[in-house]
N, C-alpha and C positions, 0 to 999 in steps of 0.2 A: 383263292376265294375272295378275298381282297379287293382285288384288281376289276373280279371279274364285279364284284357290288358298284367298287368306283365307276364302272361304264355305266353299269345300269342308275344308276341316282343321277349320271352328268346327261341320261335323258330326259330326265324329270320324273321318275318313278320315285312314287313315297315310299310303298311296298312292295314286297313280295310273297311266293310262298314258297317256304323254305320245304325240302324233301326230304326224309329220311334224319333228323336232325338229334337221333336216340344217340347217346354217349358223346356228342359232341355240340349240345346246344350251348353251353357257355363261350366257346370258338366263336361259334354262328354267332352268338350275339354281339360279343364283341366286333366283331367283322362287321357287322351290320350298323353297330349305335357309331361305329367309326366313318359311318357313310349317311346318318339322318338316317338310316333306311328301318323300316318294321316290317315283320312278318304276321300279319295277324290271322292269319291262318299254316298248318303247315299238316305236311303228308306224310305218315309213318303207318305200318301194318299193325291193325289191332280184330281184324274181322279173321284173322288167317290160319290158325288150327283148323289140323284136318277132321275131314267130313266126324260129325257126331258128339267132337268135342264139344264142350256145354261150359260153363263157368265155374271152376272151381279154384283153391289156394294161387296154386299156378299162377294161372289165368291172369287171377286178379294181381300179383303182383307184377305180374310183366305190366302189365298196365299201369301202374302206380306209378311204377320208373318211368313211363314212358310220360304219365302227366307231369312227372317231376318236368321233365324234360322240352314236355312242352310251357308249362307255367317259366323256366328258364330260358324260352326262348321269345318270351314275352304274345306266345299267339293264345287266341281264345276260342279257336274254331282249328280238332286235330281230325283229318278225313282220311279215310280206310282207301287207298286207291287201286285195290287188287282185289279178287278172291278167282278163285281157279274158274274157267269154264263148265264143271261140271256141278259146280254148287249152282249154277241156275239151271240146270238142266230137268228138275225134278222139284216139286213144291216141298216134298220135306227136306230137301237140303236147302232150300230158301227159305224155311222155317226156322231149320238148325241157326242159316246166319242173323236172319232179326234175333233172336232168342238171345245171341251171342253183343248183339248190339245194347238189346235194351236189358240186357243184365249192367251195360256198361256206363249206361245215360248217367244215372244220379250219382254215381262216384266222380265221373268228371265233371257232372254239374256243380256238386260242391264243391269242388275249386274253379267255377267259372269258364269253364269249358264246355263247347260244344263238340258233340260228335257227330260223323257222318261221315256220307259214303260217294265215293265217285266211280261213275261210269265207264266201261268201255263196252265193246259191242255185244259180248255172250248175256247180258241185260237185254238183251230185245233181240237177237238171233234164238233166244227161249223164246217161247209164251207158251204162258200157262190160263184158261180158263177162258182165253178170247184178247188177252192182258199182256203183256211186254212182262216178262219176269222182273222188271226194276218194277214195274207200279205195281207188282202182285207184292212186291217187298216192300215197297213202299207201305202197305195196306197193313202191311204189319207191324209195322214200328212205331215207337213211343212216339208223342209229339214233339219229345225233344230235340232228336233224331233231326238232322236235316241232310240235304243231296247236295254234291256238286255233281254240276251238270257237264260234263264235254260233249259240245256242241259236234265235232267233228265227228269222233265214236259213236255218238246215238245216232246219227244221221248215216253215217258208214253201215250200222247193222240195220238198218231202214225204217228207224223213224222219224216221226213226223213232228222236229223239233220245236218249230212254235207249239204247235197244240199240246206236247207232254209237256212245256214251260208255264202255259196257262193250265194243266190239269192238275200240276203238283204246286203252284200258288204260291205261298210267302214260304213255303220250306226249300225253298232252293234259293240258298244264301252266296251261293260264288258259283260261276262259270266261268268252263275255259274257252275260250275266245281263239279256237284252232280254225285252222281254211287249210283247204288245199281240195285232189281232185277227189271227188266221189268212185265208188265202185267195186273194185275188190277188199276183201275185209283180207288183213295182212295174218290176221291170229286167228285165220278158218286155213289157210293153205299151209298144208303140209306135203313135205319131199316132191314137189311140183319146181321142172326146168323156167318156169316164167316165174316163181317168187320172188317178189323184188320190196325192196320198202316203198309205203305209201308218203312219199316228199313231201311235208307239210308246207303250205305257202303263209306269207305275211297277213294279218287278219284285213279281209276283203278284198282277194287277189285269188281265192278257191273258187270250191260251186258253192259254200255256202249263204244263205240270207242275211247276210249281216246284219243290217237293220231291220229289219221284220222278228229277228232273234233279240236280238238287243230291245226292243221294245216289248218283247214278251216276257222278258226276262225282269220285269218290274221289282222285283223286291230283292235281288240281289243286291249285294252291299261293295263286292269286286269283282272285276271282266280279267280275267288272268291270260296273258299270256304265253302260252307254252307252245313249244314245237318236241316231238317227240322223235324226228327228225327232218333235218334241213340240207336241201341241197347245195345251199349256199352258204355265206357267210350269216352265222345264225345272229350276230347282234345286228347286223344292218336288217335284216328281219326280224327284230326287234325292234327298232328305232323304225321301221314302216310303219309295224302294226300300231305301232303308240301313237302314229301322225295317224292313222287310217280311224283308230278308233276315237281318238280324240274329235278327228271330226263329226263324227256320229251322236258325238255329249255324253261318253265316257271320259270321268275325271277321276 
């Protein structure tokens, strides 16, 4: 973990966003404050009880641990980055997860925390009402509530990512800054001879609009980083994407 912070701070990264960081946020940090580096965001499951589940003792303790956790990792925005496919499939199971969210909003806001939810393609491979099932959920959540966006997954399940960047406004506080090629969605094929991973590429080196994105993306606070996989060596596709979005006036 160390090693791998050292590469990333000798690019110039101030932050990160740390993943999964429940029972080992003190590690994390210190790994991090040994490198200048901060997390001010970070990704652990809180949306993920199955279908029906509601907010009760439980619930909220797992949670509690998990703000410890993030408050000890020093971030202030913790985002849900999973929930099954079948919970967008149906408005009341998108009802069930806002419900589940904004039970959650004002315990984490009193310790300074934001909550929120990020993307991949079963958010708009649904639609519900004429709607991408992420803005039907959207529609139901607190204001506290805010989205990260991957650019790469919304655009994979076929949407139309400037215009959901300008229709969801100053609630989309971080994106991820993914490229690579457009086309088959990898978490729609099943037991199929051609399933292959979708190779993520260095940001502006995909099909996607980089800057036409990035200019949409106006109130965001961080352009993140991530490849979910890489066909290559994934820090030098690091140290791309950081020169590619740098020069687009990502700092």
């Amino acid at each position: 973990m160390g090693d791998t912070f050292e590469r990333i701070a000798a690019m110039g990264f101030a932050n990160v966003e740390a993943h999964g960081p429940q029972g080992r946020a003190q590690s994390v940090r210190d790994a991090l404050d040994a490198c200048s580096l901060r997390s001010p965001s970070a990704i652990a499951p809180f949306l993920s009880p199955a279908s029906g589940v509601r907010w009760t003792p439980e619930v909220a303790s797992a949670l509690d641990r998990l703000l410890d956790d993030t408050q000890t990792l020093g971030a202030h925005t913790l985002i849900d980055a999973w929930t099954d496919r079948y919970r967008w499939s149906s408005t009341d199971e998108i009802q069930r997860t806002a419900d589940l969210m904004n039970s959650s909003v004002d315990a984490a806001a009193s310790r300074g925390i934001s909550l929120g939810h990020h993307n991949h393609t079963q958010e708009f491979v649904n639609r519900h009402d004429g709607r991408s099932a992420l803005e039907y959920f959207f529609d139901l959540l607190d204001p506290l509530a805010i989205i990260e966006v991957d650019m790469f997954w919304a655009a994979t399940g076929g949407e139309d990512v400037v215009g959901l960047l300008e229709r969801l406004g100053d609630r989309v506080l971080l994106i991820h800054t993914k490229d690579g090629p457009l086309g088959l969605d990898p978490s729609d094929v099943v037991n199929r001879e051609d399933e292959r991973p979708a190779h993520h590429l260095p940001a502006g080196q995909g099909d996607m609009p980089m800057s036409q994105i990035l200019a949409a993306a106006k109130h965001a606070e961080y352009a993140i980083v991530e490849f979910d996989d890489c066909a290559g060596d994934v820090f030098a596709a690091i140290a791309e994407s950081a020169t590619s979005l740098r020069a687009e006036g990502v700092r």
